[in-house]
C-alpha positions in Angstrom: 89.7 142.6 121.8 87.5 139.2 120.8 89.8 136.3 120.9 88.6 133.8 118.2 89.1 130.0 118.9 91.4 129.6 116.2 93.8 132.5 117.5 93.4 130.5 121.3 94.4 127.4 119.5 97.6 128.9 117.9 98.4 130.7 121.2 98.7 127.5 122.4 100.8 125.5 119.9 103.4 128.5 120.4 103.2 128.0 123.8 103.7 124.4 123.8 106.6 124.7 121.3 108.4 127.5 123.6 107.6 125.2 126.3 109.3 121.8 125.0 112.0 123.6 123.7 112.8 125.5 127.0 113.0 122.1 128.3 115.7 120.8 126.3 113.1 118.4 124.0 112.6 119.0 120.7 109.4 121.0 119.8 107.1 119.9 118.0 106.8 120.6 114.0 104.7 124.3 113.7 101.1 123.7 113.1 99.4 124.4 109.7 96.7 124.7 107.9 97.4 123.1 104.2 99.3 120.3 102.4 100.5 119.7 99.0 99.4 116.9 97.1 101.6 115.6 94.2 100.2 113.3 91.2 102.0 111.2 89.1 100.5 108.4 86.4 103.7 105.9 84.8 107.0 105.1 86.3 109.7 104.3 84.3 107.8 104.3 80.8 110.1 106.7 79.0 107.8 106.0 75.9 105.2 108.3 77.7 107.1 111.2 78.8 104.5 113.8 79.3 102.8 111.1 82.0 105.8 109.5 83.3 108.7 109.8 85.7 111.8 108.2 85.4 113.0 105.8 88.2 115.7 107.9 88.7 113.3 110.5 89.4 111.2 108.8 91.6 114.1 107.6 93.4 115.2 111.5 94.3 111.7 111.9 94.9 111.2 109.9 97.9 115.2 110.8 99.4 114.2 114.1 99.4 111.2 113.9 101.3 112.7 111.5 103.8 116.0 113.7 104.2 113.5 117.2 104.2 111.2 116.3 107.6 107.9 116.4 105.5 105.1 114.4 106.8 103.4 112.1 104.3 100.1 111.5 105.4 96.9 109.4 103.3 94.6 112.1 101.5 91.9 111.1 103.5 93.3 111.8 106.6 94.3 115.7 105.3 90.8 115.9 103.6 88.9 115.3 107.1 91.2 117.6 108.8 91.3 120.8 106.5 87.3 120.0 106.5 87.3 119.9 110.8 89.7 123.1 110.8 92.5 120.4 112.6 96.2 121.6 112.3 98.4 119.7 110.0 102.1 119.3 110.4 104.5 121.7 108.5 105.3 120.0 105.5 102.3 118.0 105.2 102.7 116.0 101.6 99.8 113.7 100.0 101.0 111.5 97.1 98.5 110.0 94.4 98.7 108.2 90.9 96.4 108.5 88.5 95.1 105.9 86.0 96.1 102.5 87.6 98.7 101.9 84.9 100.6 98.4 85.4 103.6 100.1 86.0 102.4 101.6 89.2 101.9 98.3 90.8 105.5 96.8 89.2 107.6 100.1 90.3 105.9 102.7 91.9 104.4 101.0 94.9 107.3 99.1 96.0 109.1 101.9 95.9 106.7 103.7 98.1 106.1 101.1 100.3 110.0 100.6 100.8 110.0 103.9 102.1 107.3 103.9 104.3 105.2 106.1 102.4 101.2 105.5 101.6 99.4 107.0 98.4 96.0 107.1 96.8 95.7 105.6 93.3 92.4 107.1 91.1 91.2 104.0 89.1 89.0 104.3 85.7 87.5 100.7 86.1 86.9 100.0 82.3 90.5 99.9 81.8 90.5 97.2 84.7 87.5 95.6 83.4 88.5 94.6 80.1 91.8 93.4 82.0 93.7 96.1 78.7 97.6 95.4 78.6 99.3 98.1 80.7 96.9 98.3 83.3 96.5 97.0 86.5 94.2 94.2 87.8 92.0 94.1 90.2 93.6 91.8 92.2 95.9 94.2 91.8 94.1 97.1 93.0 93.1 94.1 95.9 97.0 93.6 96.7 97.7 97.7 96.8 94.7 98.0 99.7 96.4 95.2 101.6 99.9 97.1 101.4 98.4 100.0 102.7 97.5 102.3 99.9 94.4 103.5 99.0 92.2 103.6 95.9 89.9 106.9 94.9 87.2 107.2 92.0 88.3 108.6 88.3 85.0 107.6 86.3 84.3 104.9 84.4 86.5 105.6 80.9 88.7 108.2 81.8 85.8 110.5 79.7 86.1 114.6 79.3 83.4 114.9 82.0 83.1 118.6 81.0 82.0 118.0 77.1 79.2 115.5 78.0 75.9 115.9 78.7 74.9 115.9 82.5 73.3 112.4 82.2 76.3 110.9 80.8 78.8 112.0 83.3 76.4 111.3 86.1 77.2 107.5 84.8 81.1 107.8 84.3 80.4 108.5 88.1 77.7 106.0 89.5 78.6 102.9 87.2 82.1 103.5 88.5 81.4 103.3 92.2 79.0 100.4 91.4 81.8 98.6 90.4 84.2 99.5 93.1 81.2 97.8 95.4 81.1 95.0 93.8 85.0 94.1 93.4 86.2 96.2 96.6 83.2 96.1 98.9 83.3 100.5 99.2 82.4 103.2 97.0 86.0 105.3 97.3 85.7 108.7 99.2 87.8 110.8 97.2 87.1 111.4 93.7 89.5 113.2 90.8 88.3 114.3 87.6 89.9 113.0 84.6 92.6 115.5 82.9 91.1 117.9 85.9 88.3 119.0 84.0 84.6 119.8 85.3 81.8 122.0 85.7 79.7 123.2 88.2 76.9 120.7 87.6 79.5 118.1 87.1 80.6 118.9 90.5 77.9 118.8 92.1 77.2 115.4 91.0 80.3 114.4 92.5 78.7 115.6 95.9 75.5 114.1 95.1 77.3 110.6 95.2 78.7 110.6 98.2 82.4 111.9 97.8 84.0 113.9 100.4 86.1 115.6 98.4 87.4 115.9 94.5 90.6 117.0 92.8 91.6 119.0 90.0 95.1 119.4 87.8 95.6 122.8 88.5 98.8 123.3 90.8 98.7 124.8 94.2 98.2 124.1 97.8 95.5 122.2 99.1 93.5 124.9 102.3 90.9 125.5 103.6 90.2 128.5 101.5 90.3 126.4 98.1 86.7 124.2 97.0 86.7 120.9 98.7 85.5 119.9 95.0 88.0 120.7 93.2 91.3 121.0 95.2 94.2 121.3 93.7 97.5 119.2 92.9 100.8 119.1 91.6 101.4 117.5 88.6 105.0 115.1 87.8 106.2 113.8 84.5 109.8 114.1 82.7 110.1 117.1 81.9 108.2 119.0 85.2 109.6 116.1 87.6 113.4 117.6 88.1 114.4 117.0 91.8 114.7 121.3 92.0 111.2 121.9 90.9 110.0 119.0 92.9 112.0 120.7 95.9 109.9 124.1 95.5 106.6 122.2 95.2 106.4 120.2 98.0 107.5 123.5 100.3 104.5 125.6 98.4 102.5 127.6 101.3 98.8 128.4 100.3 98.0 131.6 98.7 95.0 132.3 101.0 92.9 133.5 97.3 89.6 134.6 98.1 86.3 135.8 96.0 87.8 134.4 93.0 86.8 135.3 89.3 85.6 133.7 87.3 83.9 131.6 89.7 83.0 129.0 87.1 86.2 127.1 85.2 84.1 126.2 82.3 84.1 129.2 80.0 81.7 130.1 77.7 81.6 133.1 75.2 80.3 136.3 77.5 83.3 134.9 79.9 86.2 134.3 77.3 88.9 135.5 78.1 88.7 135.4 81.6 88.5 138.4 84.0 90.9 136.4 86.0 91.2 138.0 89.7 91.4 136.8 93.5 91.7 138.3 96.8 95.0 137.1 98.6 94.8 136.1 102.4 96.9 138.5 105.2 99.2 135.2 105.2 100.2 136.1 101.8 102.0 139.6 103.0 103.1 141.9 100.9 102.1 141.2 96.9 104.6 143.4 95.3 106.4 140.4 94.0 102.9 138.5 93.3 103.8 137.2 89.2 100.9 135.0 87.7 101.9 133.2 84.3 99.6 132.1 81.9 100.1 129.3 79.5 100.9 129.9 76.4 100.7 133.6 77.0 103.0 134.1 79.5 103.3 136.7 82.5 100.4 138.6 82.8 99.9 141.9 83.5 98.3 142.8 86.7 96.2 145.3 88.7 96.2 145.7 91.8 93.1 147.3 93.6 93.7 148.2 97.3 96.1 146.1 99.0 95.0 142.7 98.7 92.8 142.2 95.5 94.6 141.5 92.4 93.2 141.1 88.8 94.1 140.2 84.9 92.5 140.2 81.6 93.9 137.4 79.2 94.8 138.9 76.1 93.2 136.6 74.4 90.0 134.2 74.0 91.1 131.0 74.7 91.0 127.9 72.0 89.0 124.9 73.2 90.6 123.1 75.8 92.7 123.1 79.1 94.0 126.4 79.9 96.3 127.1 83.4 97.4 130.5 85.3 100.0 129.5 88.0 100.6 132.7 90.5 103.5 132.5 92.7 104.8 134.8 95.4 108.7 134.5 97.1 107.7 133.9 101.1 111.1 133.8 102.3 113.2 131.2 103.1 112.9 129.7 99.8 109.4 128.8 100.0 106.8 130.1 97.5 103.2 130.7 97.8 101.3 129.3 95.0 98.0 129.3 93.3 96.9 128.0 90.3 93.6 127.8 88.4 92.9 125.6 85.3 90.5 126.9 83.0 88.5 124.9 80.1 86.8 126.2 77.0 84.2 123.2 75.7 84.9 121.4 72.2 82.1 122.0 69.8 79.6 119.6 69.8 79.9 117.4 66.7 
């Protein structure tokens, strides 16, 4: 039998683990190959609920994942190691924030840095520029680079990047990272798309400028399988930022989803509804409990063809806008394999 290096390498982590605990030490945390990346935009701005989370929350937050022996590493450092094929910890967690609103830098950073936990805030820079009440600065942005946090690309004005023409959304993106040059000195490596919406040529654009990676509103775990353009994160606010479903998110394990359909999240009318169907991984085990929801239309109906290939047809064409199916799968031991994939149907062009 071949042995691959990858199969060699995780011989050898077991092998060190057995070792080290044989010895009486503690072994070291199991190697993986994913991490889940949270996303929150306000703290404590109750008048916002559907983009805030309360203090309180935030507060049960961080005790959980200080009690819960996750690892909270920088995005940039989990980007270039799912990208090298490098282990990760068990638990791995990123953390970012959205939209540089001013109470990010008045409650949420402190709080993080208290903890000893590092984030990456995704800045629109008009906002900034016109200096717009409930924003932060840039001396702001400045002050969060010195704490230790770091700052990631979101366009310009926050635009629907899929409804505009190529050109346009090719300068959401370059004036943006001009003006990260100018004011920070670096064009950010990581890049998120506002409200998690793209195309393929948008995309690709994002590529074209230089970013190593992007990121999407879609929930699900960040692997090696998933598009380095459009990975995926959980979202917090109010009403999804209870400390139970916060518990079950940051323990997700990747779905291992393969030869997806449709390939392209942008739908048009020969692809509306969606043929909606992915491969899942060996890792993934048994998919008799496999459930995928969609929203607004709830559990879908699925078919499965052979053992590891699952698919399902949406009932219905989708209205213009964001659409999500979240697929989850028990893994034992209270963890859940998750995948999720946002879909977008274009506004008519006025």
């Amino acid at each position: 039998m071949r042995i691959s290096a990858t199969m060699i390498k995780h011989l050898f982590l077991v092998a060190a683990a057995f070792a080290a605990w044989a010895v009486g030490a503690a072994p070291r945390a199991l190697a993986a190959d994913h991490a889940v990346i949270v996303m929150y935009h306000r703290f404590g701005e109750s008048r916002y609920p559907s983009t805030n989370v309360t203090m309180k929350q935030l507060e049960a937050h961080i005790a959980h994942l200080k009690r819960g022996k996750f690892t909270v590493w920088p995005l940039k450092k989990i980007v270039a190691a799912i990208k090298a094929g490098e282990p990760l910890p068990d638990k791995t967690v990123a953390i970012t924030i959205d939209d540089a609103y001013a109470s990010v830098m008045k409650r949420g950073l402190p709080k993080l840095k208290a903890a000893g936990f590092t984030a990456t805030l995704f800045v629109s820079t008009e906002p900034v520029d016109a200096a717009l009440r409930g924003y932060m600065s840039w001396d702001d942005i400045r002050k969060a680079l010195d704490d230790g946090f770091d700052i990631g690309a979101h366009t310009i004005s926050h635009a629907h990047l899929a409804d505009l023409p190529l050109a346009d959304a090719e300068r959401e993106i370059a004036f943006s990272n001009q003006r990260f040059k100018a004011e920070l000195g670096f064009v950010p490596e990581l890049f998120a798309y506002p409200y998690g919406e793209t195309t393929i040529a948008v995309r690709d654009a994002v590529k074209a400028a230089g970013h190593a990676a992007a990121f999407g509103q879609h929930s699900g775990v960040a692997h090696a399988s998933e598009d380095m353009f459009y990975l995926p994160r959980f979202s917090l606010n109010e009403k999804y930022g209870a400390l139970d479903r916060f518990r079950t998110l940051i323990s997700a394990l990747p779905m291992d989803a393969r030869d997806v359909t449709p390939s392209n999240i942008t739908l048009d009318k020969s692809t509306n509804p969606p043929a909606f169907g992915f491969t899942a991984g060996e890792v993934a085990g048994n998919l008799n409990g496999l459930a995928c929801y969609a929203s607004g239309l709830g559990k879908l109906k699925l078919q499965k063809l052979g053992a590891r290939r699952v698919e399902a047809r949406l009932p219905r064409r989708l209205k213009p806008g964001r659409h999500r199916v979240n697929c989850t799968l028990s893994a034992g031991g209270g963890r859940w394999r998750w995948y999720g994939r946002q879909f977008y149907v274009q506004k008519p062009a006025k």
